[in-house]
C-alpha positions as CSV (number, residue, x, y, z in Angstrom):
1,X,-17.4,5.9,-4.8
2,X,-14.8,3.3,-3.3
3,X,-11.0,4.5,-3.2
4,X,-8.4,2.1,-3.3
5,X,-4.9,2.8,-2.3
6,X,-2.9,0.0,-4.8
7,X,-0.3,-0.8,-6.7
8,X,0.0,-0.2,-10.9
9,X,2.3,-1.8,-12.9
10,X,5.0,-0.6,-15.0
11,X,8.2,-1.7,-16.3
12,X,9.2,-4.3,-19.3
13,X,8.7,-7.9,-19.4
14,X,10.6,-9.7,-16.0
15,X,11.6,-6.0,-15.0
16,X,7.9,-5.1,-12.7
17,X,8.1,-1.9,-10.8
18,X,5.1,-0.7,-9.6
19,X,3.6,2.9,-8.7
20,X,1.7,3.0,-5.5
21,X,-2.1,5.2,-6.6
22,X,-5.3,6.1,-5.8
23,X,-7.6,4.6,-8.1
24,X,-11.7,3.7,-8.0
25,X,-12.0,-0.1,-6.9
26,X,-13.8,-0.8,-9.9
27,X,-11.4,0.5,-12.1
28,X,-8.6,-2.8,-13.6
29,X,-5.1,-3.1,-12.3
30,X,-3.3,-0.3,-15.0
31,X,-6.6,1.5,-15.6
32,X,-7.6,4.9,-14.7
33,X,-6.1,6.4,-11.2
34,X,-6.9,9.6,-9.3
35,X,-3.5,10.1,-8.3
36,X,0.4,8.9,-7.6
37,X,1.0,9.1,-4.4
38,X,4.4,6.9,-4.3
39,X,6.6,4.4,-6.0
40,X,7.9,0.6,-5.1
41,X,10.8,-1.5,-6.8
42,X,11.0,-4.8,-5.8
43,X,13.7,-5.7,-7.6
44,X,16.1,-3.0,-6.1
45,X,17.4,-4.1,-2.6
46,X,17.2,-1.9,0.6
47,X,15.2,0.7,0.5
48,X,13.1,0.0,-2.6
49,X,9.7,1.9,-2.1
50,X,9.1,5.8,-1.5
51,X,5.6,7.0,-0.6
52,X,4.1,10.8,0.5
53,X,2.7,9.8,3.8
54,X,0.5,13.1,4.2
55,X,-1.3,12.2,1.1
56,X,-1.7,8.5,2.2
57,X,-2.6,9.4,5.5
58,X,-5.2,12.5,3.5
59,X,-6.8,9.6,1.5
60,X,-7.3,6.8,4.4
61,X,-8.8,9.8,6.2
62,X,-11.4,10.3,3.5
63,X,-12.1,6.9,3.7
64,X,-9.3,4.9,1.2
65,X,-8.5,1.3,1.6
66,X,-4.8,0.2,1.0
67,X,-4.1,-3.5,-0.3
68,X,-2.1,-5.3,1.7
69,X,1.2,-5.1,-0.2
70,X,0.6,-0.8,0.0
71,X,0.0,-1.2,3.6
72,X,3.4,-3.1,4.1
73,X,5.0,-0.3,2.4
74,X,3.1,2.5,4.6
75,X,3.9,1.0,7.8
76,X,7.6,0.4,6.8
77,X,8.2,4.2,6.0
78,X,6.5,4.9,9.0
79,X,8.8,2.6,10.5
80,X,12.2,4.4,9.1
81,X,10.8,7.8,9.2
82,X,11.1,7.3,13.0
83,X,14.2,5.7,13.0
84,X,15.3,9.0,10.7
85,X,14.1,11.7,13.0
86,X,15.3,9.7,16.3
87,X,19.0,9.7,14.6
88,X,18.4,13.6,13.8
């Protein structure tokens, strides 16, 4: 089975946000997902996305493949989780 690490939206009409899951590839856009791993807001400014990087990291390691929008969002959480722990 190919995993896909992508976005699902929510939200009204001109108000998206979006829920980062783990859903079969063949599955549509709000369909069926395995699980929520994270959240993203693009509307909201600054720091508009959350995500559990062990369970991202746990489902690339068995072989997931994030869009490109979900790896932005990995790599940037990455990017201020350093920043947090180098301020600690």
């Amino acid at each position: 089975m190919a995993v896909a690490i992508r976005l699902r939206r929510e939200g009204s009409l001109n108000h998206p946000y979006y829920k980062v899951v783990v859903a079969d590839k063949r599955s549509p856009r709000d369909g069926k997902f395995i699980e929520i791993i994270g959240n993203y807001d693009p509307k909201q400014t600054g720091d508009n996305s959350r995500i559990d990087l062990e369970r991202a990291d746990y489902w690339i390691k068995c072989g997931a493949q994030p869009s490109d929008t979900v790896r932005s969002i990995i790599k940037k959480a990455r990017k201020s989780g350093l920043l947090a722990a180098s301020a600690a």
